[in-house]
PDB file with SEQRES, HELIX, SHEET and CRYST1 records, atoms N, CA, C and O in Angstrom:
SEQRES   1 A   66  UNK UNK UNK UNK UNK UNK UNK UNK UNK UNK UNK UNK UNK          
SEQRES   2 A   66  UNK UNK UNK UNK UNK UNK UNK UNK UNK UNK UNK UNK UNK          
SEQRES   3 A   66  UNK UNK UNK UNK UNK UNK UNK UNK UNK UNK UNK UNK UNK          
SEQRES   4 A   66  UNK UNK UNK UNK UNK UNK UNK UNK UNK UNK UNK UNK UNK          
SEQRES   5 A   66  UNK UNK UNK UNK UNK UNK UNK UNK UNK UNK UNK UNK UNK          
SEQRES   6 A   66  UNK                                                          
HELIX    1 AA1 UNK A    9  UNK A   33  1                                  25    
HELIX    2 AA2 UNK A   34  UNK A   38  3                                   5    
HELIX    3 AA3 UNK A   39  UNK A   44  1                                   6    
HELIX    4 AA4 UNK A   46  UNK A   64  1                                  19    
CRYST1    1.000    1.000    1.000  90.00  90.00  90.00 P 1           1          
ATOM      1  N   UNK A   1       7.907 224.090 -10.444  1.00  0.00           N  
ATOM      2  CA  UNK A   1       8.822 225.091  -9.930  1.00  0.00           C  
ATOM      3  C   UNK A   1       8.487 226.465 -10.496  1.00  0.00           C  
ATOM      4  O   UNK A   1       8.331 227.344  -9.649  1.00  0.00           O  
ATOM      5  N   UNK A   2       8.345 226.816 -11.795  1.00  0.00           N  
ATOM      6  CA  UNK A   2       7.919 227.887 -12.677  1.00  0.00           C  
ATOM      7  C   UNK A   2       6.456 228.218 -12.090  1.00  0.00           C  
ATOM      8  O   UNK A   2       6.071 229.357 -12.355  1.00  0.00           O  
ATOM      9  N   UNK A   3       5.779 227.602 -11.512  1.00  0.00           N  
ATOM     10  CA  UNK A   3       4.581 227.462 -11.042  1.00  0.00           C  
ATOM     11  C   UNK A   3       4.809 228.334  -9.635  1.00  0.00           C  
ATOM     12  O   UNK A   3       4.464 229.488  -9.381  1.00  0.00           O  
ATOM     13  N   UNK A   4       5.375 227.550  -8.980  1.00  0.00           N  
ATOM     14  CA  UNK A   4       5.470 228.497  -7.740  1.00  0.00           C  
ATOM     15  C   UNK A   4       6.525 229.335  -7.730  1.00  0.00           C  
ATOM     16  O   UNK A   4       7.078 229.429  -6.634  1.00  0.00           O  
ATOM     17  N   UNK A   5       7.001 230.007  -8.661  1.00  0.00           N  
ATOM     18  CA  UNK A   5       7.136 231.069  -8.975  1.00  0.00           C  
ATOM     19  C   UNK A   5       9.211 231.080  -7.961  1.00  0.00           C  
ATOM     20  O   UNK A   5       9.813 231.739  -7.113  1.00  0.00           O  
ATOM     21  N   UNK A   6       9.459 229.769  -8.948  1.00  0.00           N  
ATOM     22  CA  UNK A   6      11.018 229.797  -8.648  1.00  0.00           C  
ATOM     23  C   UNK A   6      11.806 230.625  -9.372  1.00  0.00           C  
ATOM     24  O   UNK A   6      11.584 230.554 -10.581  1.00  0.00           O  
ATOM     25  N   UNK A   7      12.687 231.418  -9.031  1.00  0.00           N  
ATOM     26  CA  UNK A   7      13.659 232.097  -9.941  1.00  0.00           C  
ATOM     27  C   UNK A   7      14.071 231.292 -11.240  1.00  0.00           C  
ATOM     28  O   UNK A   7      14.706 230.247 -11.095  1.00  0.00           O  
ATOM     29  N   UNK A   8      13.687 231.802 -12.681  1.00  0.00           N  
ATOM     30  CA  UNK A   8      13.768 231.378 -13.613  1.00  0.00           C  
ATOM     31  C   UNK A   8      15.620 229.864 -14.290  1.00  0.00           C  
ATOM     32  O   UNK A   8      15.664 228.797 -14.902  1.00  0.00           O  
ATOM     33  N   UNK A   9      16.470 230.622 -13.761  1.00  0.00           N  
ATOM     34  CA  UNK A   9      17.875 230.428 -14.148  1.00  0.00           C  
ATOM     35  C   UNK A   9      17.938 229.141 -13.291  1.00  0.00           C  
ATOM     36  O   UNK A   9      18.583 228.107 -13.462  1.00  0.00           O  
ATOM     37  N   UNK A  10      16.881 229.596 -12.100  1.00  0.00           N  
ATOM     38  CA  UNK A  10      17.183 228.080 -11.156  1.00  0.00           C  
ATOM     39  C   UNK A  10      16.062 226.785 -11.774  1.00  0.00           C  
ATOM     40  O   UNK A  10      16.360 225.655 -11.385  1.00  0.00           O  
ATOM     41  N   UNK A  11      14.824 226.894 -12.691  1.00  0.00           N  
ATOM     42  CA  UNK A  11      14.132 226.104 -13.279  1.00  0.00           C  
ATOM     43  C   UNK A  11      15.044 225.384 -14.609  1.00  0.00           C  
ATOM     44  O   UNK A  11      14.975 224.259 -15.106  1.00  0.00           O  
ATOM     45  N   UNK A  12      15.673 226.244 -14.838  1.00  0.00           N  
ATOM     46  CA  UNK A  12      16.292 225.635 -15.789  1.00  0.00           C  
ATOM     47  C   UNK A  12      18.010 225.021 -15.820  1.00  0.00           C  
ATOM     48  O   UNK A  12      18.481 224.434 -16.794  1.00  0.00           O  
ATOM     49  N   UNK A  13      18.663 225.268 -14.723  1.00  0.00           N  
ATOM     50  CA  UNK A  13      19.453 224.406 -14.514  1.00  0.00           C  
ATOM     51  C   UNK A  13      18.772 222.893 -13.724  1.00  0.00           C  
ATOM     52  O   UNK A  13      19.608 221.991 -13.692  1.00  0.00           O  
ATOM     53  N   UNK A  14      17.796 222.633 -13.283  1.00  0.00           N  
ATOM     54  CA  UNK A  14      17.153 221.713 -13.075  1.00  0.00           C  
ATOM     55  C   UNK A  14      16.931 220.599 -14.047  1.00  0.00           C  
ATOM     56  O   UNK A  14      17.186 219.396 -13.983  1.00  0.00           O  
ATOM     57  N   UNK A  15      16.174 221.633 -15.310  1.00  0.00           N  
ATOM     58  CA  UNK A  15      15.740 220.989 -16.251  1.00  0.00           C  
ATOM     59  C   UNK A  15      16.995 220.053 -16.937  1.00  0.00           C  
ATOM     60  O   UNK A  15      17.056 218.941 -17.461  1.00  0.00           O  
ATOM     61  N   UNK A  16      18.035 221.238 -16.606  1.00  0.00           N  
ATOM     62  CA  UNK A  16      19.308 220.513 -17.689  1.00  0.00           C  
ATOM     63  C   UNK A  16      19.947 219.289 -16.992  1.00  0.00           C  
ATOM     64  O   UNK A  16      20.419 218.390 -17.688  1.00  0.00           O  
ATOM     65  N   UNK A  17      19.975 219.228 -15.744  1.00  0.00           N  
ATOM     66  CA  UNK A  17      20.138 218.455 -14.691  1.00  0.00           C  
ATOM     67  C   UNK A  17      19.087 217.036 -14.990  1.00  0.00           C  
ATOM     68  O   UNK A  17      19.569 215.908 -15.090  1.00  0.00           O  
ATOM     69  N   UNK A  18      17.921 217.252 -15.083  1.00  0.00           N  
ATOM     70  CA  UNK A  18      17.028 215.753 -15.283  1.00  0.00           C  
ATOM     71  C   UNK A  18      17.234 215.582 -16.796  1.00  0.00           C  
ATOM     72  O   UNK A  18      16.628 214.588 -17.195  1.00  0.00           O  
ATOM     73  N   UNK A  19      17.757 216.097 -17.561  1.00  0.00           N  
ATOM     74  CA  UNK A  19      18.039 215.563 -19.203  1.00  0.00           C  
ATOM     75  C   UNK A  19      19.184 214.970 -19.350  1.00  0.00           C  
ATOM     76  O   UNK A  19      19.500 213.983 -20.015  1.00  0.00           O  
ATOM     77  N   UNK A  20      20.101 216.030 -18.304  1.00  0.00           N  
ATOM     78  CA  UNK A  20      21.534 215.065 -18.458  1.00  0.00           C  
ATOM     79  C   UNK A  20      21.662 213.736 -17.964  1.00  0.00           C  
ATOM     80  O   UNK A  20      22.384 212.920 -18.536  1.00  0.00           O  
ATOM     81  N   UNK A  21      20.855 213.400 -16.698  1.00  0.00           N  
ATOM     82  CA  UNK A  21      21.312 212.040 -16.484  1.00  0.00           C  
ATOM     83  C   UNK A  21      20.826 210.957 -17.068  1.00  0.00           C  
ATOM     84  O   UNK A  21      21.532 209.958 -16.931  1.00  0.00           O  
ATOM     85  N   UNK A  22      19.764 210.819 -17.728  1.00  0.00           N  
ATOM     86  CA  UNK A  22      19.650 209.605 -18.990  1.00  0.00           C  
ATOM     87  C   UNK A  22      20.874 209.338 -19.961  1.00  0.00           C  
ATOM     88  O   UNK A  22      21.503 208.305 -20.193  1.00  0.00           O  
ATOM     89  N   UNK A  23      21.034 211.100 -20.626  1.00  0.00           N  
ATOM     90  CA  UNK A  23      22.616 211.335 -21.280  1.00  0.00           C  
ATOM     91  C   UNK A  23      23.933 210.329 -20.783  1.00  0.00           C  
ATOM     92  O   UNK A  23      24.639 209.416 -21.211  1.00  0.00           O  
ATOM     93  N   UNK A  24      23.741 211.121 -19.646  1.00  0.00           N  
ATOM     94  CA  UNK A  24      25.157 210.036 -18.625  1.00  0.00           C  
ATOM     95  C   UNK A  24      25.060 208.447 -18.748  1.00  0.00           C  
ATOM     96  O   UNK A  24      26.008 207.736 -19.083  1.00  0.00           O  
ATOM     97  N   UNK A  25      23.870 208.025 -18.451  1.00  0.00           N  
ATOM     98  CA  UNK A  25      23.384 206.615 -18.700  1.00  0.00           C  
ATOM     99  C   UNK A  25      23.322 206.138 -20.184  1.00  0.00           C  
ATOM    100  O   UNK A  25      23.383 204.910 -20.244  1.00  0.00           O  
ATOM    101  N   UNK A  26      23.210 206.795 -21.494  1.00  0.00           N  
ATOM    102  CA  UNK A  26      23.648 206.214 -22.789  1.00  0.00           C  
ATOM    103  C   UNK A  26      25.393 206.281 -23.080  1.00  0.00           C  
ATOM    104  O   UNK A  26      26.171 205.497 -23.623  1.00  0.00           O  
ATOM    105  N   UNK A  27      25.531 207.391 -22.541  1.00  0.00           N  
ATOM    106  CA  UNK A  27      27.072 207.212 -22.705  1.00  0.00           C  
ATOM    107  C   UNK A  27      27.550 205.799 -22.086  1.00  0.00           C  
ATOM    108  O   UNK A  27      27.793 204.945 -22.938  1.00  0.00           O  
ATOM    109  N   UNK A  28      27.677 205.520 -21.101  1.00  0.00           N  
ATOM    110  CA  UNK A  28      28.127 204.274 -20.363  1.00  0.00           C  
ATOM    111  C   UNK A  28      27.712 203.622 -20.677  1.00  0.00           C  
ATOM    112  O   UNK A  28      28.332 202.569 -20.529  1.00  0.00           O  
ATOM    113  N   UNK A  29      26.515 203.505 -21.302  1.00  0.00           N  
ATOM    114  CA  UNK A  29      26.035 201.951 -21.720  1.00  0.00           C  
ATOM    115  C   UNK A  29      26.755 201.486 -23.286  1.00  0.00           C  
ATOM    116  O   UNK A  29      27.012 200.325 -23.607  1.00  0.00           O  
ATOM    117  N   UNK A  30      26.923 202.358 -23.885  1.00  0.00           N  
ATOM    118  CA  UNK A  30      27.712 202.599 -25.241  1.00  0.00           C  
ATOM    119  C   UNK A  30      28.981 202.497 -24.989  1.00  0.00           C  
ATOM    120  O   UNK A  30      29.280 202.170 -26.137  1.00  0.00           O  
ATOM    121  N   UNK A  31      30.019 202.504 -24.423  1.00  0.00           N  
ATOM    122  CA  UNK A  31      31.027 202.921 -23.418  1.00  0.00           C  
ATOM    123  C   UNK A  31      31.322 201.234 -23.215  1.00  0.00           C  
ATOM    124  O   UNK A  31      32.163 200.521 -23.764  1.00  0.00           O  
ATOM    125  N   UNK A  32      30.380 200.939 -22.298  1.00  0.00           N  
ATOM    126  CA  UNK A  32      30.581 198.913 -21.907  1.00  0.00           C  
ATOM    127  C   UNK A  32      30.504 198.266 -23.516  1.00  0.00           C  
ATOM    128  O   UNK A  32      31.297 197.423 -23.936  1.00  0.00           O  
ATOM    129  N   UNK A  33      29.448 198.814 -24.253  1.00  0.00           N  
ATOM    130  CA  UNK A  33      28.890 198.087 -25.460  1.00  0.00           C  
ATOM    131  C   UNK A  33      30.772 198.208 -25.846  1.00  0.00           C  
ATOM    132  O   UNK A  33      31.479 197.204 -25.764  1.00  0.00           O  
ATOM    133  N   UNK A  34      31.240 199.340 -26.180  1.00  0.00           N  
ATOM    134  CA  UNK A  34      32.321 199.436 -26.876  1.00  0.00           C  
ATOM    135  C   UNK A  34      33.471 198.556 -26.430  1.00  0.00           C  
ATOM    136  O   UNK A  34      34.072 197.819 -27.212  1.00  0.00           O  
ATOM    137  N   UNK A  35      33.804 198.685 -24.894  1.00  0.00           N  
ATOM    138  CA  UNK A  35      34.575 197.572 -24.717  1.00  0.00           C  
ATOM    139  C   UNK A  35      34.136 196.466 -24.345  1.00  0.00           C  
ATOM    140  O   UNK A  35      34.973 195.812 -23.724  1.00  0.00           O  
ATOM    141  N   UNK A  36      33.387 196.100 -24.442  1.00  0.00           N  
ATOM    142  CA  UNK A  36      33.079 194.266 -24.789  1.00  0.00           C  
ATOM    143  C   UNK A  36      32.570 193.752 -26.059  1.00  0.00           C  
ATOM    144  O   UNK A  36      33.363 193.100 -26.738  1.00  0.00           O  
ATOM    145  N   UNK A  37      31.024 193.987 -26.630  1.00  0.00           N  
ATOM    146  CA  UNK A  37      30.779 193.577 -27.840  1.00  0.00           C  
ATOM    147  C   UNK A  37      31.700 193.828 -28.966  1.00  0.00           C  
ATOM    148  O   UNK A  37      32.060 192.958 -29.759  1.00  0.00           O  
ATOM    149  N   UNK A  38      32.133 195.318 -28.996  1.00  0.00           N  
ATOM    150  CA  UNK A  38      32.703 195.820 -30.176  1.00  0.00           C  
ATOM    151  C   UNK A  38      34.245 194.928 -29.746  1.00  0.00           C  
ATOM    152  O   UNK A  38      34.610 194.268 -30.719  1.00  0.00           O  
ATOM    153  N   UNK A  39      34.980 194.811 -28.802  1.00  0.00           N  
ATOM    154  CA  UNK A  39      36.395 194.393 -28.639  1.00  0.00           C  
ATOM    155  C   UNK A  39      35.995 192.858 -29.129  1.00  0.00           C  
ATOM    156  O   UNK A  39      36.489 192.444 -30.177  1.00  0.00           O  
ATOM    157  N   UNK A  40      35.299 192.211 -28.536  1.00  0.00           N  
ATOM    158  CA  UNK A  40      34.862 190.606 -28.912  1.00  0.00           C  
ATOM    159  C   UNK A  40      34.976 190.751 -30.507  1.00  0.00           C  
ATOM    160  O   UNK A  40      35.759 190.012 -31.104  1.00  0.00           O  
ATOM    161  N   UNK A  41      34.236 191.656 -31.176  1.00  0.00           N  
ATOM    162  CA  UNK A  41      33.605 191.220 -32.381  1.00  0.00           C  
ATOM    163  C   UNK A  41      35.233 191.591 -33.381  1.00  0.00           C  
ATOM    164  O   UNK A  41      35.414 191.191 -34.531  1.00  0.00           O  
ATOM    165  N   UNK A  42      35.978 192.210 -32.782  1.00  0.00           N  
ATOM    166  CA  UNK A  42      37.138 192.633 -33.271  1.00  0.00           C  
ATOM    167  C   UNK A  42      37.563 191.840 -33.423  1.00  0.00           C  
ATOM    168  O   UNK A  42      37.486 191.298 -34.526  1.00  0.00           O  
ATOM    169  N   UNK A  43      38.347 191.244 -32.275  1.00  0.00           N  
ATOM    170  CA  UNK A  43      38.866 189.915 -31.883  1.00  0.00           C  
ATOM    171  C   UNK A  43      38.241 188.717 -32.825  1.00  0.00           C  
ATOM    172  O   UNK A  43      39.033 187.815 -33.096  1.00  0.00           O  
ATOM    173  N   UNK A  44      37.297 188.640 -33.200  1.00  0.00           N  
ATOM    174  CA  UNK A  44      36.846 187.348 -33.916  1.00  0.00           C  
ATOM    175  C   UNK A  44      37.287 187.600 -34.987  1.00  0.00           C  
ATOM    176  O   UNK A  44      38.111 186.792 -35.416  1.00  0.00           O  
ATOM    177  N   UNK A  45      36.930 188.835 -35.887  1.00  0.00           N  
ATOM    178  CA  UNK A  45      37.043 188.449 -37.108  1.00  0.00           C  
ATOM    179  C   UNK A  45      37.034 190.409 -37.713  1.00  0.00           C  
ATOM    180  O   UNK A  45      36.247 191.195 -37.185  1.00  0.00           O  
ATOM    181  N   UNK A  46      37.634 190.688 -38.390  1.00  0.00           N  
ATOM    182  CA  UNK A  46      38.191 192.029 -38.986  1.00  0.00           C  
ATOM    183  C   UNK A  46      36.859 192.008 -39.791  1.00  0.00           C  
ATOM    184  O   UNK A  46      36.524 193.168 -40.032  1.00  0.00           O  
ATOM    185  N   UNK A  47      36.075 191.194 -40.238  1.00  0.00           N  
ATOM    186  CA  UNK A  47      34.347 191.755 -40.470  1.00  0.00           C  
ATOM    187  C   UNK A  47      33.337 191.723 -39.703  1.00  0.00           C  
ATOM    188  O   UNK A  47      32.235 192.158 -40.036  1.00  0.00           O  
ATOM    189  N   UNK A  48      33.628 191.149 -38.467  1.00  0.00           N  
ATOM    190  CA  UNK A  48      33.110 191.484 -37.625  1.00  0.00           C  
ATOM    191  C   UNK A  48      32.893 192.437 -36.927  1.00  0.00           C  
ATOM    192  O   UNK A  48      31.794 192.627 -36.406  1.00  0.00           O  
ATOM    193  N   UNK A  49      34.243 193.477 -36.736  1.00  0.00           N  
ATOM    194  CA  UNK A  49      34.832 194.153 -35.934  1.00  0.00           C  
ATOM    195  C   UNK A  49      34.040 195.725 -36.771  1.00  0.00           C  
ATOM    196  O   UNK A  49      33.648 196.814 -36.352  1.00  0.00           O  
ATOM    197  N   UNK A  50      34.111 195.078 -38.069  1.00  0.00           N  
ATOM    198  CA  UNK A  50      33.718 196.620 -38.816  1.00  0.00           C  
ATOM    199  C   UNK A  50      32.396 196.816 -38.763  1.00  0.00           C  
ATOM    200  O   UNK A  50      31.895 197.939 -38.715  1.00  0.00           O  
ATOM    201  N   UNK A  51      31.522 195.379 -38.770  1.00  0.00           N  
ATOM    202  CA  UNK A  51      30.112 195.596 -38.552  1.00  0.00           C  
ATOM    203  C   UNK A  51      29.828 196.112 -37.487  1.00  0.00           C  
ATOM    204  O   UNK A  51      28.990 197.013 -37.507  1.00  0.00           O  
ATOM    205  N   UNK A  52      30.531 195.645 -36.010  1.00  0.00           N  
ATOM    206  CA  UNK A  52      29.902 196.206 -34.693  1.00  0.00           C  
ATOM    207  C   UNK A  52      30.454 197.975 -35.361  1.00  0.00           C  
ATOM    208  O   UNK A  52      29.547 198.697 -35.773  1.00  0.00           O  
ATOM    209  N   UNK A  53      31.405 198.327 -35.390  1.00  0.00           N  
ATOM    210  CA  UNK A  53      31.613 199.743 -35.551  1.00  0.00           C  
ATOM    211  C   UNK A  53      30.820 200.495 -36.168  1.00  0.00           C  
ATOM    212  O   UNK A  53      30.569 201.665 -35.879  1.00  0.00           O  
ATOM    213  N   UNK A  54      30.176 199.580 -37.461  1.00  0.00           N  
ATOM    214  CA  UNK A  54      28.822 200.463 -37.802  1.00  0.00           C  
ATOM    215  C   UNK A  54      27.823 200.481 -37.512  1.00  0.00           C  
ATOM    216  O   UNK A  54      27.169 201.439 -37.925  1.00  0.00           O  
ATOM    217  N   UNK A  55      27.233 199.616 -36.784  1.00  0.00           N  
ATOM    218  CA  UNK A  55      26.382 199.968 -35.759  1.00  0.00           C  
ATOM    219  C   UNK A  55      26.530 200.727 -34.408  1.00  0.00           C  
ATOM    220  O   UNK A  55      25.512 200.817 -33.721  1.00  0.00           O  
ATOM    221  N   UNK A  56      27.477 201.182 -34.033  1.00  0.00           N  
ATOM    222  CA  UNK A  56      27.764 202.129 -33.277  1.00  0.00           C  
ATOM    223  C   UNK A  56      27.711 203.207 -33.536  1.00  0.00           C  
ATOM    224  O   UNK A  56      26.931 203.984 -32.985  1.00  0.00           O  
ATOM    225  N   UNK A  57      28.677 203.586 -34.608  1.00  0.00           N  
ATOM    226  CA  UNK A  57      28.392 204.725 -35.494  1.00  0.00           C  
ATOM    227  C   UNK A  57      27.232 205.011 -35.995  1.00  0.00           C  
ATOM    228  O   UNK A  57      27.054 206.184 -36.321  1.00  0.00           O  
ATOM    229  N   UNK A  58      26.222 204.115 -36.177  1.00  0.00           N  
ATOM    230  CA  UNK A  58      24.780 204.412 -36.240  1.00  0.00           C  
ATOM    231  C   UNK A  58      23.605 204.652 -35.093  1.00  0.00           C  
ATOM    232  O   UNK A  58      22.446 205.062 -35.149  1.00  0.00           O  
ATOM    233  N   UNK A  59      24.192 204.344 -34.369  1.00  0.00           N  
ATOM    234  CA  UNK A  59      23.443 204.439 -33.174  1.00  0.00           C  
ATOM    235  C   UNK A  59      23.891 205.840 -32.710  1.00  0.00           C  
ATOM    236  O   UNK A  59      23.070 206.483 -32.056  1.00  0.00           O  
ATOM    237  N   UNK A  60      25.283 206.476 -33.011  1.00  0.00           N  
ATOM    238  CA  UNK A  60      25.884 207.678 -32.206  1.00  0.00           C  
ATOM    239  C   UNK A  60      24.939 208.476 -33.440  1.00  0.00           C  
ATOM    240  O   UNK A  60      24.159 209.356 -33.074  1.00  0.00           O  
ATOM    241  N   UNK A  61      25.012 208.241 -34.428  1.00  0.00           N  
ATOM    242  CA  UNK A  61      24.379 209.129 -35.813  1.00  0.00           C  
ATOM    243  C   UNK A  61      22.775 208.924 -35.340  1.00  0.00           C  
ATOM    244  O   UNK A  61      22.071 209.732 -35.946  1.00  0.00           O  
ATOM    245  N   UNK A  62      22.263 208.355 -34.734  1.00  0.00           N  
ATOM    246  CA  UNK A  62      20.658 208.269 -34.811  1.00  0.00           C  
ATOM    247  C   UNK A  62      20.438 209.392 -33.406  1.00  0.00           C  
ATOM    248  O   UNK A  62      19.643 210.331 -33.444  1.00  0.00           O  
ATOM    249  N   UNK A  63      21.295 209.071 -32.230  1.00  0.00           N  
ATOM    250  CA  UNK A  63      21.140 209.872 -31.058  1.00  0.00           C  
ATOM    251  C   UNK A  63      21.526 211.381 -31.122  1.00  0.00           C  
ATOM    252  O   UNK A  63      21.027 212.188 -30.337  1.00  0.00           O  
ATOM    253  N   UNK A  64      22.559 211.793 -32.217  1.00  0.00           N  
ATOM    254  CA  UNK A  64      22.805 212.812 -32.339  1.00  0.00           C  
ATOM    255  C   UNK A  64      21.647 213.638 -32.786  1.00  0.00           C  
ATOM    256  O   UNK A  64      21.483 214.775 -32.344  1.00  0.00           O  
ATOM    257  N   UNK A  65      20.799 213.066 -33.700  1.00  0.00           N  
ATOM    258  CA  UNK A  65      19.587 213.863 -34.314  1.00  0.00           C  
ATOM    259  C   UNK A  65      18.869 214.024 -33.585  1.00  0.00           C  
ATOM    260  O   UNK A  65      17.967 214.782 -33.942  1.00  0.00           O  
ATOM    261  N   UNK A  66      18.784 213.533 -32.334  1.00  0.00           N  
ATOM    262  CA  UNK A  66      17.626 213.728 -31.529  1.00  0.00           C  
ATOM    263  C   UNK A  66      17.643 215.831 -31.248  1.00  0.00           C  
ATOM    264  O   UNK A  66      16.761 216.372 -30.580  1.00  0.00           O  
TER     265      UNK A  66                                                      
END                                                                             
């Protein structure tokens, strides 16, 4: 697009556009993870429940650094 010489503001709402939707797709997948694995693991057992949470919380802490 920058190539053929598209108006700049319009290359880059594009760009933000093909980054966001992977974005959209970890949210929801984290989102299901949360209400099923994490609710299951609750439900079983109050050390269970804290382990899935920290692995969530680690996974939100690993994606944030990106």
């Amino acid at each position: 697009m920058a190539d053929a010489g598209t108006y700049c503001p319009d290359v880059v709402i594009q760009v933000a556009s093909v980054t966001r939707a992977p974005q959209e797709v970890s949210v929801g997948l984290l989102t299901d993870h949360l209400h099923s694995c994490v609710v299951n693991a609750a439900r079983a057992s109050e050390d269970d429940g804290q382990a899935s949470l920290g692995e969530v919380a680690a996974t939100i802490r690993q994606v944030i650094r990106l």
